[in-house]
N, C-alpha and C positions, 0 to 999 in steps of 0.2 A: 297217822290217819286212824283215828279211833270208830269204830265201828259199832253200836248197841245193837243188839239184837232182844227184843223184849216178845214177851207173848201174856197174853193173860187168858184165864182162866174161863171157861165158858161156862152158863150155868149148870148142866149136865154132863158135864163132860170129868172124866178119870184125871188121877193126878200120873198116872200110866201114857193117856192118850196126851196129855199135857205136853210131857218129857219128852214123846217123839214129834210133836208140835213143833218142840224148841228146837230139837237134834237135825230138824229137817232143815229147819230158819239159818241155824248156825253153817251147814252144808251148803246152805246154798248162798250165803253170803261169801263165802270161802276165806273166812280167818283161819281156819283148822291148817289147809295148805301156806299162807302165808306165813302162819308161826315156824310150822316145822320150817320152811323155807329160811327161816334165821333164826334158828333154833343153833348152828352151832358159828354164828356167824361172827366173826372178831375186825375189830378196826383197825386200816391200816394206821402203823404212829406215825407220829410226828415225826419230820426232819429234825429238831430238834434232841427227840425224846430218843432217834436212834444217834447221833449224834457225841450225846454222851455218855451213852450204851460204847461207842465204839474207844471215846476216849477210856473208858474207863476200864476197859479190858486192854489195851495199850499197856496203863500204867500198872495195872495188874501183872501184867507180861515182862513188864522191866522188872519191877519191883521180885519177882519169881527169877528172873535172870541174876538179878543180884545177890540177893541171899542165894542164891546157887553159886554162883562166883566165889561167896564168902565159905562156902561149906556150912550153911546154917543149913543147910535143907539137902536132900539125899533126891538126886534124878528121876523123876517118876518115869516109871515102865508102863513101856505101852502090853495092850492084850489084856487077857481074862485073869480077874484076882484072883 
């Protein structure tokens, strides 16, 4: 939902009085609050997309068990490095 807010210029009139012309148009339209409002807004994913997010930390998970099993790899410690 796109929203213009335009003003022009009057013939006496400041490029000052102008700018709160605009500022006043834009406030009262209320995009300024709309933006922030999804300013940090994120999509939920897909069933899919989480999916194979979970497969893929699974086989992560074996694949870490095994080379641990083998002694390729040393137990990671839990807490502060």
């Amino acid at each position: 939902m796109a929203i213009n807010v335009e003003v022009e210029k009057n013939n006496q009139e400041s490029t000052a009085n102008l700018i709160r012309r605009f500022t006043k148009r834009v406030q009262g339209s209320g995009i300024i609050p709309r933006m922030r409002k999804n300013r940090y807004f994120k999509r939920a994913k897909s069933p899919a997309v989480v999916r194979m997010a979970r497969l893929k930390k699974l086989a992560n998970k074996a694949e870490y068990e095994k080379m641990l099993k083998l002694g390729k790899i040393q137990e990671r410690t839990s807490g502060r490095r």
